[in-house]
mmCIF file as gemmi writes it, N, C-alpha and C atoms, coordinates in Angstrom:
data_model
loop_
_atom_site.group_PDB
_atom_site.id
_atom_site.type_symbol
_atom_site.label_atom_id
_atom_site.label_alt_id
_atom_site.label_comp_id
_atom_site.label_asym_id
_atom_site.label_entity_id
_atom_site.label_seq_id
_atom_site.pdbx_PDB_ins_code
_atom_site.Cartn_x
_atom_site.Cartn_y
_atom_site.Cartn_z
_atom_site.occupancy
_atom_site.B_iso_or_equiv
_atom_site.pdbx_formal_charge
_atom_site.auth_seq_id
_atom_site.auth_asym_id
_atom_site.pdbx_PDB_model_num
ATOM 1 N N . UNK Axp A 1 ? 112.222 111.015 40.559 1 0 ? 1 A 1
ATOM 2 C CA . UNK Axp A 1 ? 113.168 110.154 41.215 1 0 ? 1 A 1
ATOM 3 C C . UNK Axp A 1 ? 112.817 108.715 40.859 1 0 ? 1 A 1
ATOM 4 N N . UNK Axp A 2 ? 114.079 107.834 40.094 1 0 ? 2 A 1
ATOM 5 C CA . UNK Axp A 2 ? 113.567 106.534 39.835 1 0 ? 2 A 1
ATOM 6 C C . UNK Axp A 2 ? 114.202 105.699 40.854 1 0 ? 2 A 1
ATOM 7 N N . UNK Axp A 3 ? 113.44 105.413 42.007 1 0 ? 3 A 1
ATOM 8 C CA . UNK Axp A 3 ? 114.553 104.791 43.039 1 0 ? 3 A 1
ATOM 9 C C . UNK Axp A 3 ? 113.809 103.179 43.13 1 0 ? 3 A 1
ATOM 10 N N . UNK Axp A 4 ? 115.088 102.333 42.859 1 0 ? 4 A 1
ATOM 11 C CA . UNK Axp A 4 ? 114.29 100.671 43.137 1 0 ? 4 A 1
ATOM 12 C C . UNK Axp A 4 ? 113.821 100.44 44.229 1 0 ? 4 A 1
ATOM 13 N N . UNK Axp A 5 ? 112.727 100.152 45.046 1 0 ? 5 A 1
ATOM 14 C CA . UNK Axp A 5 ? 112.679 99.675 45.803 1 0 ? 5 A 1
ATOM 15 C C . UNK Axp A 5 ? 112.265 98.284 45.882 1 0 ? 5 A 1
ATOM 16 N N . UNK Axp A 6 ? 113.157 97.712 47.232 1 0 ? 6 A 1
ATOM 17 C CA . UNK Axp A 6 ? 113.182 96.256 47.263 1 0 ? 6 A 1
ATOM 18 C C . UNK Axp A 6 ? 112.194 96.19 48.739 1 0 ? 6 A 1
ATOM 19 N N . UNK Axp A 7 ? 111.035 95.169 48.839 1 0 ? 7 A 1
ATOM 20 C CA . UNK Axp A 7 ? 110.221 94.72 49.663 1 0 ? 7 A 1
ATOM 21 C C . UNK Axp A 7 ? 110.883 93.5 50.358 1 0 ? 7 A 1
ATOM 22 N N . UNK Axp A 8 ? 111.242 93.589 52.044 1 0 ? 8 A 1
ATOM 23 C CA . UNK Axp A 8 ? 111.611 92.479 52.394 1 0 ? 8 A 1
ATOM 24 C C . UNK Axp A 8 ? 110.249 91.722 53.631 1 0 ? 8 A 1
ATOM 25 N N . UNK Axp A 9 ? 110.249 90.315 53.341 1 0 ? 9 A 1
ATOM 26 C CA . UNK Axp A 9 ? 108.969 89.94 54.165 1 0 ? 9 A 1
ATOM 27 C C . UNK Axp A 9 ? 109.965 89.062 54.933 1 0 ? 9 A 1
ATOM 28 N N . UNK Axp A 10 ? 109.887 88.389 55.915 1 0 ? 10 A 1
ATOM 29 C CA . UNK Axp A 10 ? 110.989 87.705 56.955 1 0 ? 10 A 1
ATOM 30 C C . UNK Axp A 10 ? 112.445 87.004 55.735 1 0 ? 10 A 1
ATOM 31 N N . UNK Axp A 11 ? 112.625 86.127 55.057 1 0 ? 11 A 1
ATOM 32 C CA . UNK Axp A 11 ? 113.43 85.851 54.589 1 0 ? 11 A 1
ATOM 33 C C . UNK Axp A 11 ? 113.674 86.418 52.978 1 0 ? 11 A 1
ATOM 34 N N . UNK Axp A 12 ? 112.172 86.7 52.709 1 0 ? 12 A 1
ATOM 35 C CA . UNK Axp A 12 ? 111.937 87.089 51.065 1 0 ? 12 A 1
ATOM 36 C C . UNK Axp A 12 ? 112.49 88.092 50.365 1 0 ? 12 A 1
ATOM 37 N N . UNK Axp A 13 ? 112.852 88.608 50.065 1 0 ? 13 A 1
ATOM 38 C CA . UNK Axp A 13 ? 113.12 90.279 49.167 1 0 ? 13 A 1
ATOM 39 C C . UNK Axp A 13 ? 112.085 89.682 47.649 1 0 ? 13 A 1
ATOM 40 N N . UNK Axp A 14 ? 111.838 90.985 47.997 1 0 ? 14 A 1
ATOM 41 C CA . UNK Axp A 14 ? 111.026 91.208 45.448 1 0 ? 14 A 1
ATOM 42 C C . UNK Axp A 14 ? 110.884 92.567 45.614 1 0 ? 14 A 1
ATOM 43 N N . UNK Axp A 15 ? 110.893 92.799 44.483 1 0 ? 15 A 1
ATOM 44 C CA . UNK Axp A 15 ? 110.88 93.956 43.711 1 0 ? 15 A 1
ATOM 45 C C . UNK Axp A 15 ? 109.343 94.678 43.936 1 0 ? 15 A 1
ATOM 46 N N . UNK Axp A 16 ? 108.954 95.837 44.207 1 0 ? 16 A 1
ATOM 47 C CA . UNK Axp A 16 ? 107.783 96.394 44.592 1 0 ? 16 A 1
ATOM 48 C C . UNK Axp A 16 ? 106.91 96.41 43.986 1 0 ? 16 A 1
ATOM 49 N N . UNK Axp A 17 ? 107.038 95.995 42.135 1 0 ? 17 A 1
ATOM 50 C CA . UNK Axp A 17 ? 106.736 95.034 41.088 1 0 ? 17 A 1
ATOM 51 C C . UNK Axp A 17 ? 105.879 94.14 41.528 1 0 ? 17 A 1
ATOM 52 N N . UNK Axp A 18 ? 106.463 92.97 41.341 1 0 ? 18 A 1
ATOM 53 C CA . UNK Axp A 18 ? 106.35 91.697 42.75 1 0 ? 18 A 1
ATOM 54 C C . UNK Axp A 18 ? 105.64 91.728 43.992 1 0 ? 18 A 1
ATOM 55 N N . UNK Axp A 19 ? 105.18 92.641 44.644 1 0 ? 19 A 1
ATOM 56 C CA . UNK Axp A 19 ? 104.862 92.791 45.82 1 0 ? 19 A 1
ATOM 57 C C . UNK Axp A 19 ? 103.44 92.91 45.447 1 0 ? 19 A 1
ATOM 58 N N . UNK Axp A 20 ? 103.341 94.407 45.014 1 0 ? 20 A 1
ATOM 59 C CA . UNK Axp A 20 ? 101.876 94.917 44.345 1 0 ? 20 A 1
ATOM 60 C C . UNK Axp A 20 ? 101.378 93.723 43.849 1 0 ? 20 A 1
ATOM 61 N N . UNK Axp A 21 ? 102.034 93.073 42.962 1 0 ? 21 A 1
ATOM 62 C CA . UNK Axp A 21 ? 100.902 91.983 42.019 1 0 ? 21 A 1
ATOM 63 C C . UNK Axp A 21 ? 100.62 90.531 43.131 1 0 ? 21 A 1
ATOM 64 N N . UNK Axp A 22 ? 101.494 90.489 44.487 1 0 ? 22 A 1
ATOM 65 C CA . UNK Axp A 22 ? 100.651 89.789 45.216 1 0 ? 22 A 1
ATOM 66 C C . UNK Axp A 22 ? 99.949 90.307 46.009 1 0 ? 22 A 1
ATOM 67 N N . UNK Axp A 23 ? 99.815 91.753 46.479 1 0 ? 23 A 1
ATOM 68 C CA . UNK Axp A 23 ? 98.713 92.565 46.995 1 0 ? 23 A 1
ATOM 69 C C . UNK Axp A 23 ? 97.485 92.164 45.744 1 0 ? 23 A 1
ATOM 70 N N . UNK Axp A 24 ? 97.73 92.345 44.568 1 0 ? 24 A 1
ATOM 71 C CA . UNK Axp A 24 ? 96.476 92.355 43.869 1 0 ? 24 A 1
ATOM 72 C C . UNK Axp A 24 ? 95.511 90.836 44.379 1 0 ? 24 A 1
ATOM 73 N N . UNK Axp A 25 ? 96.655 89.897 44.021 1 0 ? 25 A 1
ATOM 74 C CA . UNK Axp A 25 ? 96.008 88.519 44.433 1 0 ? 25 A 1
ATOM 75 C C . UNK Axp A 25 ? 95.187 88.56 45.546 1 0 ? 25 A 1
ATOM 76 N N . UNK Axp A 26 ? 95.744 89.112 46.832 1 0 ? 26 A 1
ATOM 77 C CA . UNK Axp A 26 ? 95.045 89.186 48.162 1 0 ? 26 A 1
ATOM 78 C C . UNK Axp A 26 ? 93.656 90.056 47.857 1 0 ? 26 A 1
ATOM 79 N N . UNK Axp A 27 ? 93.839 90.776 47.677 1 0 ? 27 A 1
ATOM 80 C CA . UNK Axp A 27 ? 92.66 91.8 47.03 1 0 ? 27 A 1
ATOM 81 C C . UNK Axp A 27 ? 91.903 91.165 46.468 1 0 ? 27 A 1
ATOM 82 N N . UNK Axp A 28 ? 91.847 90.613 45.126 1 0 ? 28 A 1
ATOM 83 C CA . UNK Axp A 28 ? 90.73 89.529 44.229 1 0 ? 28 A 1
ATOM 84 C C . UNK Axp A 28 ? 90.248 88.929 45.088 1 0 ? 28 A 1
ATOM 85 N N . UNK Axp A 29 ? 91.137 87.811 46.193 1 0 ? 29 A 1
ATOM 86 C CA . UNK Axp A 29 ? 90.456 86.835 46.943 1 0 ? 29 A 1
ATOM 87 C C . UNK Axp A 29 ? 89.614 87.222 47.758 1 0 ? 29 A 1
ATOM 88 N N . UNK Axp A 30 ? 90.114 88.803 48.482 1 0 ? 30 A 1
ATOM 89 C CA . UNK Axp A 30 ? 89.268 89.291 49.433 1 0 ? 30 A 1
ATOM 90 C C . UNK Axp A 30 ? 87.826 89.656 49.027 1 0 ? 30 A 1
ATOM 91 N N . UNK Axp A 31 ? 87.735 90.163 47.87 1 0 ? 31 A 1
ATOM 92 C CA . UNK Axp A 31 ? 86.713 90.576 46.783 1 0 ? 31 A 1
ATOM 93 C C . UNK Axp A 31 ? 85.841 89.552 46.894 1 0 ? 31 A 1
ATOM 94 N N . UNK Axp A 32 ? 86.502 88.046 46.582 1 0 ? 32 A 1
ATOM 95 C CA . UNK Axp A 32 ? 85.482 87.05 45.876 1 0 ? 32 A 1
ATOM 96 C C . UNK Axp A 32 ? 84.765 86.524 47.146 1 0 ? 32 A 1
ATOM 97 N N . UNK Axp A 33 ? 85.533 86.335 48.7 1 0 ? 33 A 1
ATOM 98 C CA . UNK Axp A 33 ? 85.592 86.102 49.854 1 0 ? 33 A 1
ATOM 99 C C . UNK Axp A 33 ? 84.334 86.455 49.877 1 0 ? 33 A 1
ATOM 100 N N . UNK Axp A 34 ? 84.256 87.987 49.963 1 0 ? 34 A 1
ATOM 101 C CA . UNK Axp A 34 ? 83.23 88.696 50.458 1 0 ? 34 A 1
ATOM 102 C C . UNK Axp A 34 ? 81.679 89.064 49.867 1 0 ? 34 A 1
ATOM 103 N N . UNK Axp A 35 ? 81.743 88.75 48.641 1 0 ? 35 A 1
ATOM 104 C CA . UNK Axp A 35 ? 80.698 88.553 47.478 1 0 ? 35 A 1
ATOM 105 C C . UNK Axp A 35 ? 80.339 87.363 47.552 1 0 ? 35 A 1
ATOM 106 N N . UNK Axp A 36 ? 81.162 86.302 48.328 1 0 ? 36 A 1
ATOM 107 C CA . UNK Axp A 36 ? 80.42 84.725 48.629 1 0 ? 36 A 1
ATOM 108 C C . UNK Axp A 36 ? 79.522 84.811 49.348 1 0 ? 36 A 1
ATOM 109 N N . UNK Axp A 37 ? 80.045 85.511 50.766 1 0 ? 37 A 1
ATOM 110 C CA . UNK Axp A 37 ? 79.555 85.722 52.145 1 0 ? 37 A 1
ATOM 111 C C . UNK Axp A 37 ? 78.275 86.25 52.048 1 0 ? 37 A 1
ATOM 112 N N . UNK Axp A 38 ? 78.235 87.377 50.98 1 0 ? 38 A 1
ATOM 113 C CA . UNK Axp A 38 ? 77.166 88.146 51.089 1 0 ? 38 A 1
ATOM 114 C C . UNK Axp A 38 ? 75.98 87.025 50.267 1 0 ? 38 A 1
ATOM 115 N N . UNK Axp A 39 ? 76.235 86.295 49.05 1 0 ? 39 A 1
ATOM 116 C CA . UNK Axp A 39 ? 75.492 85.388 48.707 1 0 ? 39 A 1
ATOM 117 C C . UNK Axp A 39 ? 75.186 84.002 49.113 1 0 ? 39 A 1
ATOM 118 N N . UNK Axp A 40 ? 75.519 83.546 50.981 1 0 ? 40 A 1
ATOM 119 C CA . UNK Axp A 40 ? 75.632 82.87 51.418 1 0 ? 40 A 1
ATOM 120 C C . UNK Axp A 40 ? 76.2 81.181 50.964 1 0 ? 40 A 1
ATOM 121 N N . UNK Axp A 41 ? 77.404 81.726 50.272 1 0 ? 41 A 1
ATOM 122 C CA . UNK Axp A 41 ? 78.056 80.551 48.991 1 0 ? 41 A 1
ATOM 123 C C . UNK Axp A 41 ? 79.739 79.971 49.935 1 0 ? 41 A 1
ATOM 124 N N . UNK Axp A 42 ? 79.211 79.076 50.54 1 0 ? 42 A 1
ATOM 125 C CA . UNK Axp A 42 ? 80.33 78.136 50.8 1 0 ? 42 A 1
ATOM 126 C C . UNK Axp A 42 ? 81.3 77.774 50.198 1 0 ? 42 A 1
ATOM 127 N N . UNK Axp A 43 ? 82.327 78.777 50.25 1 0 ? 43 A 1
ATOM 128 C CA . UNK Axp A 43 ? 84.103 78.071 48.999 1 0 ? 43 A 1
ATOM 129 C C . UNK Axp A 43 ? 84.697 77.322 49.417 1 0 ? 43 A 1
ATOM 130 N N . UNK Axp A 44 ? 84.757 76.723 50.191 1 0 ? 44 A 1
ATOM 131 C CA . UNK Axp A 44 ? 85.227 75.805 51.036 1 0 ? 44 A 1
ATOM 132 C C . UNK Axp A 44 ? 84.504 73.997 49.775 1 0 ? 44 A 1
ATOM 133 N N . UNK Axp A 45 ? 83.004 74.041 49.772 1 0 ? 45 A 1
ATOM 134 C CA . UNK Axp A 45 ? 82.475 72.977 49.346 1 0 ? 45 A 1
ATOM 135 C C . UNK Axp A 45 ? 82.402 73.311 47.72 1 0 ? 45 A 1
ATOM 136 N N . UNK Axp A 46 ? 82.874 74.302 47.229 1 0 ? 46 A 1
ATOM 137 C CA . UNK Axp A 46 ? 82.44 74.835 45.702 1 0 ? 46 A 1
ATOM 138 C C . UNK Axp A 46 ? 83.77 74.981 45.377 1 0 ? 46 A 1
ATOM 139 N N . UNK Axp A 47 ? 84.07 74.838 43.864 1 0 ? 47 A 1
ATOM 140 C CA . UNK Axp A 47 ? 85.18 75.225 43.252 1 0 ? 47 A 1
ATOM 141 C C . UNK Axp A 47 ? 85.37 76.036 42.149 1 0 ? 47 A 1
ATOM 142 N N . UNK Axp A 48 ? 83.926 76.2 41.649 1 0 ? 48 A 1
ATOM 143 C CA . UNK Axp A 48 ? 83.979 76.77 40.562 1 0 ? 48 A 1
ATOM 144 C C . UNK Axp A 48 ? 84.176 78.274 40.446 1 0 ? 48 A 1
ATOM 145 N N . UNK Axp A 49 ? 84.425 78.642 41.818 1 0 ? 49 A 1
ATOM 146 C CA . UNK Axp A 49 ? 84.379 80.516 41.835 1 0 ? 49 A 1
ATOM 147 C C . UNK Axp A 49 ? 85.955 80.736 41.621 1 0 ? 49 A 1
ATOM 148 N N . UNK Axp A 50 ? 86.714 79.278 41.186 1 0 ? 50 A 1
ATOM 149 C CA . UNK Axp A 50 ? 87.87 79.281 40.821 1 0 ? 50 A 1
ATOM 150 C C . UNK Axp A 50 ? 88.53 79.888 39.453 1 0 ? 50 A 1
ATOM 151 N N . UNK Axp A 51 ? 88.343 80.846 39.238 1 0 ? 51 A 1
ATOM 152 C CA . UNK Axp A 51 ? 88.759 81.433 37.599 1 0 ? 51 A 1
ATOM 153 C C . UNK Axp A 51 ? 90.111 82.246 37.187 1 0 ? 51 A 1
ATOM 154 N N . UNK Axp A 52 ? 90.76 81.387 37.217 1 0 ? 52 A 1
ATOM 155 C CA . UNK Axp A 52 ? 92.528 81.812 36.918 1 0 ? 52 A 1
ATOM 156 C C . UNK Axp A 52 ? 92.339 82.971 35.791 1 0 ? 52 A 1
ATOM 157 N N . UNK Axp A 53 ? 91.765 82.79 34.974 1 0 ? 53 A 1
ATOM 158 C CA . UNK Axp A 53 ? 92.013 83.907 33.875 1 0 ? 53 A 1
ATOM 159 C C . UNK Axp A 53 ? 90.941 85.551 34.629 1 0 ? 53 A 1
ATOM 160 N N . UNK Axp A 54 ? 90.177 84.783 35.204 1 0 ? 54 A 1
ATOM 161 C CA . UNK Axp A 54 ? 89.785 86.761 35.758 1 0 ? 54 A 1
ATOM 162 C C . UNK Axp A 54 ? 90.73 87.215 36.546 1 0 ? 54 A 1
ATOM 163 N N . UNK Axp A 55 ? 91.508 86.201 37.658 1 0 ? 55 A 1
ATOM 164 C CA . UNK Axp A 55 ? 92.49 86.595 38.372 1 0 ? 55 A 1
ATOM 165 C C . UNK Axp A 55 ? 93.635 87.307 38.22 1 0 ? 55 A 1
ATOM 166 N N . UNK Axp A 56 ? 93.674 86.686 36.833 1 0 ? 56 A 1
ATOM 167 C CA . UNK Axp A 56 ? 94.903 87.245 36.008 1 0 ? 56 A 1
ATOM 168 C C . UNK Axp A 56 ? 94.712 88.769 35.821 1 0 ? 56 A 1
ATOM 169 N N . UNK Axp A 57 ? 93.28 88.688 34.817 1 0 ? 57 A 1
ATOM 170 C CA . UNK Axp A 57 ? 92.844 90.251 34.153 1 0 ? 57 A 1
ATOM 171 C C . UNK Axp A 57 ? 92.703 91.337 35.207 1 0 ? 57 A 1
ATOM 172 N N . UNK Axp A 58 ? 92.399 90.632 36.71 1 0 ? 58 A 1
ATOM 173 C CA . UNK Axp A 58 ? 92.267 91.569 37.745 1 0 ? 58 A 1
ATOM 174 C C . UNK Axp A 58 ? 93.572 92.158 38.225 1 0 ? 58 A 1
ATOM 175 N N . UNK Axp A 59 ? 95.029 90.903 38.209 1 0 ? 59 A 1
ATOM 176 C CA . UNK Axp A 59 ? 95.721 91.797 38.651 1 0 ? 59 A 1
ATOM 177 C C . UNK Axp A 59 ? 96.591 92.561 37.672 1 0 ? 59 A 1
ATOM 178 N N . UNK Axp A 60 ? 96.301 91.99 36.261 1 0 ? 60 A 1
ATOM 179 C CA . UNK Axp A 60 ? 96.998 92.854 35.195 1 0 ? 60 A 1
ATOM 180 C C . UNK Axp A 60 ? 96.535 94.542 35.205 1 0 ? 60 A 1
ATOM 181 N N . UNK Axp A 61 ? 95.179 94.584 35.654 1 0 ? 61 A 1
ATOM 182 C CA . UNK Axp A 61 ? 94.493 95.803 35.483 1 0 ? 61 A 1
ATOM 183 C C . UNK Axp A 61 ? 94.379 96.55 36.572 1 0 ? 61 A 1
ATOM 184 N N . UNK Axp A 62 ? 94.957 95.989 37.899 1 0 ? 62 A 1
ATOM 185 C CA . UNK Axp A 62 ? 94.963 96.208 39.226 1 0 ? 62 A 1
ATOM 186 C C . UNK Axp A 62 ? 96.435 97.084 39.324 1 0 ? 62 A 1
ATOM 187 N N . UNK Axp A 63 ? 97.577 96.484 38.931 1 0 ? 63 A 1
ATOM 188 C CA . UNK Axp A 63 ? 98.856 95.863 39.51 1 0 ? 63 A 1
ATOM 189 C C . UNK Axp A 63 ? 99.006 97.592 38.888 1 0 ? 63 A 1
ATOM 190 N N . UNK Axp A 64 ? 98.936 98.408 37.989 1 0 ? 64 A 1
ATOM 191 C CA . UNK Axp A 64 ? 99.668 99.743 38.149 1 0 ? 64 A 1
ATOM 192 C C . UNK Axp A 64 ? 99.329 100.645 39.159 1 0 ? 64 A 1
ATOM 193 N N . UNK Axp A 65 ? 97.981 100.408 39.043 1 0 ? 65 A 1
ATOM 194 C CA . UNK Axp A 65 ? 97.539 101.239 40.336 1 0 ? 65 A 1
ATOM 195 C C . UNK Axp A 65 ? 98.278 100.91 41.927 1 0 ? 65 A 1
ATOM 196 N N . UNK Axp A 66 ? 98.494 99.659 41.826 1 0 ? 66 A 1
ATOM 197 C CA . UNK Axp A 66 ? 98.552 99.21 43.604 1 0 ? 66 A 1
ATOM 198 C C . UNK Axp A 66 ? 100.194 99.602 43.351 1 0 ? 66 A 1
ATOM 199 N N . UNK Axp A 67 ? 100.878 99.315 42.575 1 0 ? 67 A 1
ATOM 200 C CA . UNK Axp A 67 ? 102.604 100.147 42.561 1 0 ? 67 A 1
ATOM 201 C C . UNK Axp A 67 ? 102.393 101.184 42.998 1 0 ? 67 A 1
ATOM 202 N N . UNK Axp A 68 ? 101.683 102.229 42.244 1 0 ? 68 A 1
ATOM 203 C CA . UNK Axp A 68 ? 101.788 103.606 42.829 1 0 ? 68 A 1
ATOM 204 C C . UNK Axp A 68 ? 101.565 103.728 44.036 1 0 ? 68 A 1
ATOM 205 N N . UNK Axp A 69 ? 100.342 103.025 44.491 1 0 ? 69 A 1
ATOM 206 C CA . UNK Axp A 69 ? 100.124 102.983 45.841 1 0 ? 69 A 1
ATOM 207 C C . UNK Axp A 69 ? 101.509 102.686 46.925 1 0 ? 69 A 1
ATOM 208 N N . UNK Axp A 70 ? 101.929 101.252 46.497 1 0 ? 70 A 1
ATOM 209 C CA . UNK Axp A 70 ? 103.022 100.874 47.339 1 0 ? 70 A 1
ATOM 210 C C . UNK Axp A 70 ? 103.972 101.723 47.224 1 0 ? 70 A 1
ATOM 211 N N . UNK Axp A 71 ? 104.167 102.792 46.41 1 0 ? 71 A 1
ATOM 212 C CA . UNK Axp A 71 ? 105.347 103.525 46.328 1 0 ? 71 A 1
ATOM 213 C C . UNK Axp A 71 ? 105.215 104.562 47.327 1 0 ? 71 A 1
ATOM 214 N N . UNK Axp A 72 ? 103.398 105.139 46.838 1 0 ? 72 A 1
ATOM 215 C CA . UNK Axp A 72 ? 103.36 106.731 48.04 1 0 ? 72 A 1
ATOM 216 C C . UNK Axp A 72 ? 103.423 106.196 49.509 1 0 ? 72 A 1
ATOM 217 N N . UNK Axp A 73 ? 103.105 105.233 49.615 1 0 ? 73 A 1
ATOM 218 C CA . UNK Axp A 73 ? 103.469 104.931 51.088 1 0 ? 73 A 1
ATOM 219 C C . UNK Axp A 73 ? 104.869 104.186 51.551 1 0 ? 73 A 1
ATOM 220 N N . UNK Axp A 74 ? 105.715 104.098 50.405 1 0 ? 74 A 1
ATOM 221 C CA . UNK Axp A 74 ? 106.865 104.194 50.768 1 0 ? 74 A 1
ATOM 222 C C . UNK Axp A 74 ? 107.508 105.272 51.235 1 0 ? 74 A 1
ATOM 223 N N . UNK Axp A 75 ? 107.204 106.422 50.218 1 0 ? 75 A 1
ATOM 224 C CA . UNK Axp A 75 ? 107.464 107.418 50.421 1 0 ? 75 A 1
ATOM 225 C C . UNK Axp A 75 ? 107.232 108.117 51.514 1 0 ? 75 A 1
ATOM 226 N N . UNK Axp A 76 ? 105.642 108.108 51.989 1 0 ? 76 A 1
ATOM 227 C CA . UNK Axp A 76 ? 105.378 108.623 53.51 1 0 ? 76 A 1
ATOM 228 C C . UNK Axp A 76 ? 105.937 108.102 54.626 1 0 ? 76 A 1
ATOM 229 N N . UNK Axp A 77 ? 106.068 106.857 54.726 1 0 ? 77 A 1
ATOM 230 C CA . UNK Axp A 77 ? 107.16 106.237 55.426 1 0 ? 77 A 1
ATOM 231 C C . UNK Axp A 77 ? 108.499 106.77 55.706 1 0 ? 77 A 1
ATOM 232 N N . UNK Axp A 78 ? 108.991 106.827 54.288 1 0 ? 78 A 1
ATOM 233 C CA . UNK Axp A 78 ? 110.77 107.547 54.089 1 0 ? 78 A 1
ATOM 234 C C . UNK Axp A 78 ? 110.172 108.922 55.105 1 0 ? 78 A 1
ATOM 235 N N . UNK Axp A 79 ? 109.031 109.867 55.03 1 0 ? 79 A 1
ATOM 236 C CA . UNK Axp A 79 ? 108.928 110.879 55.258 1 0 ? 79 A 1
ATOM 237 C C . UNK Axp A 79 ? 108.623 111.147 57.041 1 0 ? 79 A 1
ATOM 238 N N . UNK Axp A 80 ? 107.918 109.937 57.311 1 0 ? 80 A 1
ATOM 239 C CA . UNK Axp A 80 ? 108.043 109.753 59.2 1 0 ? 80 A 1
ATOM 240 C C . UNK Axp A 80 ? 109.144 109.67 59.203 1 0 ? 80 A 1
ATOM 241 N N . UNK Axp A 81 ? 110.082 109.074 59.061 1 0 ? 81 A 1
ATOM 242 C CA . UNK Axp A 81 ? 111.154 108.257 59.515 1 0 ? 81 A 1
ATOM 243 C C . UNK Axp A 81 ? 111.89 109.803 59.619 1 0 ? 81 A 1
ATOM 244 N N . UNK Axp A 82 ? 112.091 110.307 58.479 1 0 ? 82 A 1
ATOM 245 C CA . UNK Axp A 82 ? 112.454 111.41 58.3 1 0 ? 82 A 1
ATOM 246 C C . UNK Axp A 82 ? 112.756 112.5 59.199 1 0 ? 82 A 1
ATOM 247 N N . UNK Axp A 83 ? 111.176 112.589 59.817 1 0 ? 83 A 1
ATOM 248 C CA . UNK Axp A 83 ? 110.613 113.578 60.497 1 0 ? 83 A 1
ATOM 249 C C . UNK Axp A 83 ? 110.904 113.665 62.213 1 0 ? 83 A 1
ATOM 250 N N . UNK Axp A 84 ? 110.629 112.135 62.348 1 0 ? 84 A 1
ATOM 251 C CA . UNK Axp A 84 ? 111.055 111.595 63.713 1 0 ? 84 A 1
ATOM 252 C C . UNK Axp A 84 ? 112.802 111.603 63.756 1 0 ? 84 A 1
ATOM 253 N N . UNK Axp A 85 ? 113.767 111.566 62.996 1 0 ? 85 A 1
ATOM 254 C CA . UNK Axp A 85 ? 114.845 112.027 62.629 1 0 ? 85 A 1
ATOM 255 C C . UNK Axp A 85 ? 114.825 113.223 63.61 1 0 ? 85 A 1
ATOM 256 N N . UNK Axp A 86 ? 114.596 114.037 62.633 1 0 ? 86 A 1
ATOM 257 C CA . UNK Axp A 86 ? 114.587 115.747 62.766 1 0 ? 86 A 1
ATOM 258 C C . UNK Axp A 86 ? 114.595 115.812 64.311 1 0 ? 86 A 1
ATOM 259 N N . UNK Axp A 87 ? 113.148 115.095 64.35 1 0 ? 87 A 1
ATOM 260 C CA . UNK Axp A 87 ? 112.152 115.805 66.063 1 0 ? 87 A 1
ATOM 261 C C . UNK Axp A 87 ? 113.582 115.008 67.166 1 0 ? 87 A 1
ATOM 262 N N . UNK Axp A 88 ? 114.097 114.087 67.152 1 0 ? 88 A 1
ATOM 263 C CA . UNK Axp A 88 ? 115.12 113.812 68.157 1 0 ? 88 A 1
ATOM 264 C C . UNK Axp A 88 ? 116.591 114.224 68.075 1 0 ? 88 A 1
ATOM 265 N N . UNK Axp A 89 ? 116.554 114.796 66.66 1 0 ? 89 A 1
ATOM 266 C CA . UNK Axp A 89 ? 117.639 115.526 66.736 1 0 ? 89 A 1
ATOM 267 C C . UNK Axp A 89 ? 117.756 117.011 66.977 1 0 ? 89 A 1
ATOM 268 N N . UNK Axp A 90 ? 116.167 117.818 66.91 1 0 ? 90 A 1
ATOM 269 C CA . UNK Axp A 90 ? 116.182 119.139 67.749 1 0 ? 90 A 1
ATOM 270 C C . UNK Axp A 90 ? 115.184 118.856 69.22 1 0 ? 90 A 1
ATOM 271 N N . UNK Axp A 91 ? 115.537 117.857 69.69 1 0 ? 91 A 1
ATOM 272 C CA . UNK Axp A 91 ? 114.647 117.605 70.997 1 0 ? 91 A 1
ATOM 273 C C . UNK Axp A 91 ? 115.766 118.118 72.418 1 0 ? 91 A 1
ATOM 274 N N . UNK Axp A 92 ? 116.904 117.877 71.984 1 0 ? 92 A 1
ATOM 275 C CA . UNK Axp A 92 ? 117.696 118.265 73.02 1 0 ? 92 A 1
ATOM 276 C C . UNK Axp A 92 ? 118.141 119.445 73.311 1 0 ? 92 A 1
ATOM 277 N N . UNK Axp A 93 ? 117.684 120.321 71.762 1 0 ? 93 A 1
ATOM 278 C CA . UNK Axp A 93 ? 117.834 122.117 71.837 1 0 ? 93 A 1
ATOM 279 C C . UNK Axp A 93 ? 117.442 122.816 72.275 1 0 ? 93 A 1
ATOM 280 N N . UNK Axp A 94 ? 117.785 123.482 73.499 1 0 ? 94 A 1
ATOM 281 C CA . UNK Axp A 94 ? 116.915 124.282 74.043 1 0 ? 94 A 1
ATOM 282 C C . UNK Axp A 94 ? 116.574 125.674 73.393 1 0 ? 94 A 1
ATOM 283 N N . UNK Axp A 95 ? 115.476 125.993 73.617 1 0 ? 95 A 1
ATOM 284 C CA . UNK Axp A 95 ? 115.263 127.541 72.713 1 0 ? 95 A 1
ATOM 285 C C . UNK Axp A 95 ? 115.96 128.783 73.498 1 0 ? 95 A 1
ATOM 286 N N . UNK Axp A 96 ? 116.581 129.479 72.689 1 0 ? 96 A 1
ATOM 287 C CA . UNK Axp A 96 ? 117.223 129.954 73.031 1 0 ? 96 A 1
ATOM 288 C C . UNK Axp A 96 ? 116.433 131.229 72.89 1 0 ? 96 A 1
ATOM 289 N N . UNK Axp A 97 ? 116.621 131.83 74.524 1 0 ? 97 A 1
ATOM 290 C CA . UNK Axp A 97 ? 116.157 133.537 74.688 1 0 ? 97 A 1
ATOM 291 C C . UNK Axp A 97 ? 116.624 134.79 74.92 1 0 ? 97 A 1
């Protein structure tokens, strides 16, 4: 099934494309965040842990994986929604004896 899906954030729509590769961004930062912390390295007063081109390579090499991701949990989503469907539409049936 090739189905587009479109990501909406309060006013935004993008393409799930688009979405993933700013999940990747969040991800890198969280990465570098936490590899500071652990080396007691202040980013706040430092700039140099600033490296646009690994950022890049991270989410170029990131960004197929995290699609798939954003997709199966689209999908499980479509599949609650689904399900909770079902469950209120046989909730009022009584079983019959």
């Amino acid at each position: 099934m090739n189905k587009n899906i479109e990501v909406t954030i309060g006013d935004h729509k993008m393409s799930v494309e688009t979405y993933a590769r700013w999940l990747c961004l969040i991800e890198a930062l969280d990465i570098v965040t936490k590899t500071a912390e652990e080396h007691n390295i202040d980013l706040n007063k430092r700039t140099d842990w600033i490296k646009p081109l690994d950022f890049q390579k991270y989410i170029v090499e990131r960004a197929p994986a995290m699609i798939h991701d954003v997709k199966v949990e689209e999908f499980i989503y479509d599949l609650e929604i689904l399900k909770e469907e079902d469950f209120r539409s046989n909730e009022n049936c009584a079983p019959s004896i």
